[in-house]
C-alpha positions as CSV (number, residue, x, y, z in Angstrom):
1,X,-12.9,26.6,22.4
2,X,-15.8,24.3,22.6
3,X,-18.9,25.6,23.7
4,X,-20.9,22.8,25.9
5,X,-24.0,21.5,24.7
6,X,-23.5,21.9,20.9
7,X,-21.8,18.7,20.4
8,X,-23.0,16.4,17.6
9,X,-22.2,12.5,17.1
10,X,-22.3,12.1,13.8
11,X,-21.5,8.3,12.0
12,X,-18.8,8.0,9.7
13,X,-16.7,5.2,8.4
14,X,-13.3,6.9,8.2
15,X,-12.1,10.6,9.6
16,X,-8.8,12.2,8.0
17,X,-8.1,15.0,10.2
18,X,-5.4,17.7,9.5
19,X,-4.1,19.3,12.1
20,X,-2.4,22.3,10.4
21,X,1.5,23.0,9.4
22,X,4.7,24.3,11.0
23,X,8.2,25.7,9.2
24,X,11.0,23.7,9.0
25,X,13.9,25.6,10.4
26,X,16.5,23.1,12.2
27,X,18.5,24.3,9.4
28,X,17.8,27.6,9.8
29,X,18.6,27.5,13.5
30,X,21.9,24.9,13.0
31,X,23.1,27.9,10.9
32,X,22.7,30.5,13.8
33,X,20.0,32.4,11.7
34,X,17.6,34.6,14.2
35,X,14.5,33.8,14.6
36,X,11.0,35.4,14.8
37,X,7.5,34.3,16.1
38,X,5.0,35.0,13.2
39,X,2.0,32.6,13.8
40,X,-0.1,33.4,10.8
41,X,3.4,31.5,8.7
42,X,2.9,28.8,11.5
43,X,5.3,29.9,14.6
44,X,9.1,30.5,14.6
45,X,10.3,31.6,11.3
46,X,13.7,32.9,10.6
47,X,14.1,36.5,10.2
48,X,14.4,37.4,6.5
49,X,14.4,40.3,4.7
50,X,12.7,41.3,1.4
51,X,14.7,39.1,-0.6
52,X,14.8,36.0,1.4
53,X,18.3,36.5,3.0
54,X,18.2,36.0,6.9
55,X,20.1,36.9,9.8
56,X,23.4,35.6,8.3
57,X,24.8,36.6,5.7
58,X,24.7,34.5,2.0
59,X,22.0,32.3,3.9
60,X,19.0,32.4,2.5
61,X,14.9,30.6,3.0
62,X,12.7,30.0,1.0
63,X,9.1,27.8,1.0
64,X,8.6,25.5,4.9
65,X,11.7,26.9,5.8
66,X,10.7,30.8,5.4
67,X,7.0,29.9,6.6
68,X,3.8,28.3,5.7
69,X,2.8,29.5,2.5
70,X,2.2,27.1,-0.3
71,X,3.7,26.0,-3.3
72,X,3.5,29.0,-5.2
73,X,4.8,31.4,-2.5
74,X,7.8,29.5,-2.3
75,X,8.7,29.3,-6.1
76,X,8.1,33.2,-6.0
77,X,10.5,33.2,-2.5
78,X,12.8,31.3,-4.7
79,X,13.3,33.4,-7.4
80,X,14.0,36.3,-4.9
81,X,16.6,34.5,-3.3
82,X,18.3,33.6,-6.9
83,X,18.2,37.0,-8.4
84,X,19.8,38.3,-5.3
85,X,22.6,35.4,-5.0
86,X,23.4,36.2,-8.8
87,X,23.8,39.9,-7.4
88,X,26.3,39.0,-4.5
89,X,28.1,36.9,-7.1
90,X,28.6,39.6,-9.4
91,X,27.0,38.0,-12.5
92,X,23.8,40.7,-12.6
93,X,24.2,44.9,-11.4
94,X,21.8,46.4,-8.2
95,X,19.9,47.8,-11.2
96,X,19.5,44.3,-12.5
97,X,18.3,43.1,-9.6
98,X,15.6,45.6,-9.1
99,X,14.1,45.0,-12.3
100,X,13.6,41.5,-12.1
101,X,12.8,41.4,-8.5
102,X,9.6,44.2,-9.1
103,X,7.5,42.0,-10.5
104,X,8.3,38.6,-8.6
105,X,7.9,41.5,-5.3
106,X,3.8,42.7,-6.3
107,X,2.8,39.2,-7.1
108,X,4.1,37.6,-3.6
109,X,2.3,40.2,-2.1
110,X,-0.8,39.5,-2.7
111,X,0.1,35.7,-2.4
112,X,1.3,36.0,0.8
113,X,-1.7,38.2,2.0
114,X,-4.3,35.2,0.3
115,X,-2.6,32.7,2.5
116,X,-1.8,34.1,5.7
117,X,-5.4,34.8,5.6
118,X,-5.8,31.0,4.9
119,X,-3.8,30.0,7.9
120,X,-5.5,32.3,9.7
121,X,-8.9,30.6,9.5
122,X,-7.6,27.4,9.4
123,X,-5.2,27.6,12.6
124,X,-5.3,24.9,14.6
125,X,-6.9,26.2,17.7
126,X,-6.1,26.2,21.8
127,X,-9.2,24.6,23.0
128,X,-8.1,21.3,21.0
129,X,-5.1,20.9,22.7
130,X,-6.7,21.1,26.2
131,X,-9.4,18.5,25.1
132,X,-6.3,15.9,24.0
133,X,-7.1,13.3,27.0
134,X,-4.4,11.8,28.8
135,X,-4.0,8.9,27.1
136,X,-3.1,10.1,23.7
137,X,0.1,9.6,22.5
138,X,1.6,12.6,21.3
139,X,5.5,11.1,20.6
140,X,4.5,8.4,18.4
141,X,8.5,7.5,18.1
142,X,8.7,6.6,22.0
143,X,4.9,6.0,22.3
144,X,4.8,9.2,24.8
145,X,1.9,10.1,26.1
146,X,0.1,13.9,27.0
147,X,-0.3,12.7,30.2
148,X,3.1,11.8,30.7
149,X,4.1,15.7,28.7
150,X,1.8,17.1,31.7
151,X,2.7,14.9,34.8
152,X,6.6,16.2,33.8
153,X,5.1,19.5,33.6
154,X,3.1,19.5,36.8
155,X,7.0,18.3,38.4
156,X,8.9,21.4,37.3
157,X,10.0,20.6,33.8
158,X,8.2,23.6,31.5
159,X,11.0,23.5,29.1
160,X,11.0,21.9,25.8
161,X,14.1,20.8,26.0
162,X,13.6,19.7,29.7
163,X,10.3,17.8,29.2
164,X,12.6,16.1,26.1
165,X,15.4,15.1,28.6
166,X,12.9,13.8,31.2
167,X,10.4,11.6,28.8
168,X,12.3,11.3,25.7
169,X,9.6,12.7,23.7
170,X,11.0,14.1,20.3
171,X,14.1,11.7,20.6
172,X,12.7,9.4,18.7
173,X,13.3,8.5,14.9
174,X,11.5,11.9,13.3
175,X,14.1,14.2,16.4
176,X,10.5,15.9,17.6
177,X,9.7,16.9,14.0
178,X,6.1,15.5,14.5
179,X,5.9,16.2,18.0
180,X,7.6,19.2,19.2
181,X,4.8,21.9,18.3
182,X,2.3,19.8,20.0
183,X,4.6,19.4,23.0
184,X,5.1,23.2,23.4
185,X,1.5,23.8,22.8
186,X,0.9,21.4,25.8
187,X,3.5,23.0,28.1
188,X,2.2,26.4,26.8
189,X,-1.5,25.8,28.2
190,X,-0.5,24.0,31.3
191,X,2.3,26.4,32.6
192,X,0.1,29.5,31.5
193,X,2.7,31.0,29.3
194,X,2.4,32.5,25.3
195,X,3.5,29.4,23.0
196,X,6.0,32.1,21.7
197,X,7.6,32.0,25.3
198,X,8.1,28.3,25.1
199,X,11.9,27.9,23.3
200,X,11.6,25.1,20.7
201,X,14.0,22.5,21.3
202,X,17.5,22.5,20.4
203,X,18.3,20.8,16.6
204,X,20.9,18.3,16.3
205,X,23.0,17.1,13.6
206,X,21.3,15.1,11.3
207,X,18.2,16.9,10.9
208,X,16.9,13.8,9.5
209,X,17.6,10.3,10.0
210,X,19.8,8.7,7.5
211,X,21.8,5.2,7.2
212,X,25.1,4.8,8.3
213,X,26.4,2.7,5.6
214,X,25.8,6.7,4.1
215,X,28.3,8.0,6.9
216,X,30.5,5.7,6.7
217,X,30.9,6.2,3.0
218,X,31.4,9.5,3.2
219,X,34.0,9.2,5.6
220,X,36.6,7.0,2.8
């Protein structure tokens, strides 16, 4: 949060501001994988366990699907999730598997430890969010504004999915990829509620845009 009177202006000729990273799981959630809120990997996450396979059996996540945690957690993730697909395929034993998978285990570890700490000191933080001003466009898609996100709000509509139906924020070209943590962040702070409360809108087919003459093709 900002604490009053410590501002600074200070001049610049260009500012490049990150504003941290989320997991990608429409996939995840398509499939029917369950999902857990883990904010140092960057929110929802799907449940996994030690050698990447989730909920679901035979489906498996690995790097921004699996959580926020660099290129080099994900190859390790990766090789996890292959050792243990060439188990369920027969083409390696258990005792295999446990031999290969020791070493790739101790190193992603301590990778993982290194960069939750990372997102940890680098998460984006709550008192940002409530200094975006009205005026800011937070669907870029369908050029929807926070203050439109909170006047829906203010009228009832604390849902994701709601404020979505009402505004058409996150129907746009990305489908709320850019937009939809912000949004529920928003909601979260005006309705008073844990951003983990706020139920992440509901994926549709394709995940990402792609050209019909691609659809069409398939379909001859």
């Amino acid at each position: 949060n900002v604490i009053p009177g410590t501002e600074q202006t200070v001049a610049v000729d260009t500012i490049c501001v990150g504003y941290g990273l989320i997991p990608s799981i429409r996939l995840s959630r398509l499939c029917g994988c369950e999902h857990i809120w883990n904010q140092p990997l960057g929110g929802w996450v799907p449940r996994h366990n030690e050698y990447m396979e989730t909920s679901e059996p035979g489906i498996f996540v690995t790097g921004e699907c699996s959580g926020i945690g660099g290129a080099l957690v994900a190859a390790e993730e990766g090789r996890l999730a292959a050792i243990e697909a060439c188990r369920q395929l027969g083409h390696i034993s258990e005792e295999e598997k446990h031999r290969r998978c020791l070493p790739v285990l101790r190193k992603l570890g301590g990778l993982i430890r290194f960069e939750s700490a990372l997102n940890d000191i680098f998460a984006v933080r709550d008192g940002l969010f409530a200094r975006i001003k009205d005026d800011v466009v937070i669907c870029r898609c369908e050029e929807i504004t926070a203050g439109k996100i909170r006047e829906t709000i203010d009228w009832g509509m604390t849902n994701v999915t709601a404020i979505k139906a009402s505004t058409r924020a996150g129907m746009g070209h990305c489908q709320g990829r850019i937009c939809e943590f912000n949004i529920a962040k928003i909601a979260s702070l005006q309705t008073k509620h844990l951003t983990e409360k706020v139920i992440p809108m509901t994926p549709r087919l394709p995940v990402k845009p792609v050209y019909l003459e691609t659809l069409i093709e398939q379909n001859h």
